[in-house]
N, C-alpha and C positions, 0 to 999 in steps of 0.2 A: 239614510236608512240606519237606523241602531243593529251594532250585530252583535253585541255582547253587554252581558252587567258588569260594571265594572266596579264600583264600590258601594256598599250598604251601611248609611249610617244609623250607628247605636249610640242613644244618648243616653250618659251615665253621670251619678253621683260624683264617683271616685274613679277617674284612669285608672292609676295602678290597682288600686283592688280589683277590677275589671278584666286587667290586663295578665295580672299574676292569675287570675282564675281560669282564663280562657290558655293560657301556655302551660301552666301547669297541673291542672286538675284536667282539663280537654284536649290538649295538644297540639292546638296551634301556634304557630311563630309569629313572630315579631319581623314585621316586611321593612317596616320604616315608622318613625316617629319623628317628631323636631321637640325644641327645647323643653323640658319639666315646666320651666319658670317663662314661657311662651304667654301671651295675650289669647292667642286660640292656638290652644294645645290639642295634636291630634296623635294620637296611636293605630297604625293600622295593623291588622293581624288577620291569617289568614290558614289551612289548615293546613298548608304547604307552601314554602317561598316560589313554587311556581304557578299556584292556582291564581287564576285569570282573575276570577271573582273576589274581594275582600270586603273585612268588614270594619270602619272607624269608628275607634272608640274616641267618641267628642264631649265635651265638658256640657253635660246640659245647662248649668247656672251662666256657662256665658253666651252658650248660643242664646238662652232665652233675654238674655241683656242685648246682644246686637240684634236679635229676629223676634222679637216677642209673640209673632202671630204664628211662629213655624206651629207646627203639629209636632211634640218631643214624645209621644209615644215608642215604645218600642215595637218594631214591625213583626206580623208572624212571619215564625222564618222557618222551612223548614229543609233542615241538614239531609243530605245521605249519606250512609253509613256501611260496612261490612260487620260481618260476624257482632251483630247486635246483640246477642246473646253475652258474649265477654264485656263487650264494652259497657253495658246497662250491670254488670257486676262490678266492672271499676269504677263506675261512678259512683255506685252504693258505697264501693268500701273509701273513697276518698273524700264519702261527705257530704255529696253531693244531691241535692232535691229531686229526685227521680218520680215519675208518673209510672203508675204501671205498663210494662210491654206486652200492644196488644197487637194481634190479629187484624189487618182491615182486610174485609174483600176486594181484589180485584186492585192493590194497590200494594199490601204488603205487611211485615212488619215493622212497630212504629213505638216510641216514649218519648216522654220530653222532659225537660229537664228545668231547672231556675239556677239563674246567677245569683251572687252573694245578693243582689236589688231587688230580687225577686220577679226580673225576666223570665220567661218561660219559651224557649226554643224546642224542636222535634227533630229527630232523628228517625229516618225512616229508612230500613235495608227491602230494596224491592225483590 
């Protein structure tokens, strides 16, 4: 029986651009990585060093050399959030690709936002 997600892979151009966006423009941590100079380098990051769920940042150009048939899309994914109102202001002012914050019924308030690659994730405060 599965009783939890436990890691979400994002497949990226660049780790560290990736990585520096997601710690310091959004504010997640750095849970664990292994070697820079690795064959299959992974970054895993996470919005909390205790959140059960993470997400790995993996090298798309070599997963698609060992996996060629994987599917490297990036998944929709969507965040929850407090006090979205501040938050969708600090993303503006840090640079950051923001979607207008709207209204849904019966679900809540929601934006979403793009990585330096032009992923697009949501954040949604219920």
């Amino acid at each position: 029986m599965i009783n939890k997600i436990g890691q979400v892979m994002i497949y990226v151009n660049d780790q560290d651009a990736a990585a520096k966006f997601w710690t310091e423009k959004v504010g997640f941590v750095i849970k664990s990585e292994n070697e820079p100079n690795a064959a299959e380098r992974w970054i895993e990051i996470a919005p909390t060093k205790d959140a059960a769920t993470t997400f790995v940042l993996q090298d798309k150009v070599a997963v698609a050399k060992a996996q060629p048939e994987m599917n490297l899309g990036t998944p929709s994914i969507l965040l929850y959030g407090d006090n979205l109102d501040a938050m969708y202001e600090d993303f503006k002012a840090k640079g950051i690709t923001v979607g207008a914050l709207v209204d849904i019924p019966n679900m809540g308030r929601v934006f979403n936002f793009a990585d330096p690659e032009n992923n697009y994730f949501a954040i949604l405060q219920k």
